[in-house]
C-alpha positions, -999 to 999 in steps of 0.1 A, spaced: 135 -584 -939 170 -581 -923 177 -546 -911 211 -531 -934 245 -525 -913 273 -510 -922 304 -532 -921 325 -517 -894 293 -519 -871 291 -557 -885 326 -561 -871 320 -542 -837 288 -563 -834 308 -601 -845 338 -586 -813 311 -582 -791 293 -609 -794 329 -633 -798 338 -617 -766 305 -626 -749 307 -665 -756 344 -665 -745 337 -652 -716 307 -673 -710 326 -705 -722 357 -697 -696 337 -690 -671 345 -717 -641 318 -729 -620 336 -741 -589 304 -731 -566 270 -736 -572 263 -698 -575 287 -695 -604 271 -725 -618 238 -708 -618 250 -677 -634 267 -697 -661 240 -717 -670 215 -686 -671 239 -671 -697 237 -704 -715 202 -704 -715 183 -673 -706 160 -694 -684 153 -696 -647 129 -726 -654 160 -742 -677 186 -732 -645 164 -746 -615 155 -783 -636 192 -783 -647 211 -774 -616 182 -790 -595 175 -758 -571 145 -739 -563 134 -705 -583 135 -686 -555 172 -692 -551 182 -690 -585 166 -657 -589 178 -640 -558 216 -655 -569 210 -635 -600 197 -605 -587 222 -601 -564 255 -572 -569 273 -583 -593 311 -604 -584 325 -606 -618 317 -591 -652 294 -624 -663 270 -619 -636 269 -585 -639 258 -588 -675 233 -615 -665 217 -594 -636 215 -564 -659 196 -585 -682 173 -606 -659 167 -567 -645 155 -552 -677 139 -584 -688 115 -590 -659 110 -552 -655 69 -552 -667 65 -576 -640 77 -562 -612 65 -528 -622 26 -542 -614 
C-alpha cells in the first residue's frame, strides 16, 4: 500500500529528486575520482563501480569516503556513511 502525500510535499519531493539527476547527469568525469563518484551515484554499488571503472574496492571506497569536493560527492559520502554504518559499528 502506497503511503498518502499531500501535493505540495509531492512537488517538493518531484524538485528534489529532478534536481538530484541533473546534477548527477552534469556531472563531468574528467579524472578518475570524479568518475567513481558518478558512477556510485548512478548505481549505489561499490561492486558495480570497481567491475565498471576497473579499480580495486579498497580505492573506490576510500575515494568515497573521503571530504567531500563538490556537492555530488558530498551527497554520495553522506550516503555510503549512513549506509555501511551497522558494519563498521561491529
Amino acid at each position: 500500500m502506497t503511503k498518502l502525500i499531500t501535493v505540495d510535499k509531492a512537488k517538493a519531493e518531484i524538485k528534489r529528486l529532478q534536481y538530484y539527476v541533473d546534477l548527477v547527469e552534469s556531472y563531468e568525469t574528467d579524472t578518475l575520482d570524479r568518475a567513481i563518484i558518478k558512477e556510485y551515484a548512478i548505481t549505489n554499488s561499490i561492486e558495480k563501480v570497481t567491475k565498471s571503472l576497473n579499480v580495486g574496492r579498497e580505492y573506490a571506497t576510500e575515494v568515497i569516503k573521503r571530504r567531500g569536493t563538490d556537492e555530488l560527492h558530498k551527497m554520495m559520502r553522506s550516503g555510503y556513511m549512513l549506509k555501511t554504518r551497522p558494519n563498521r559499528n561491529r
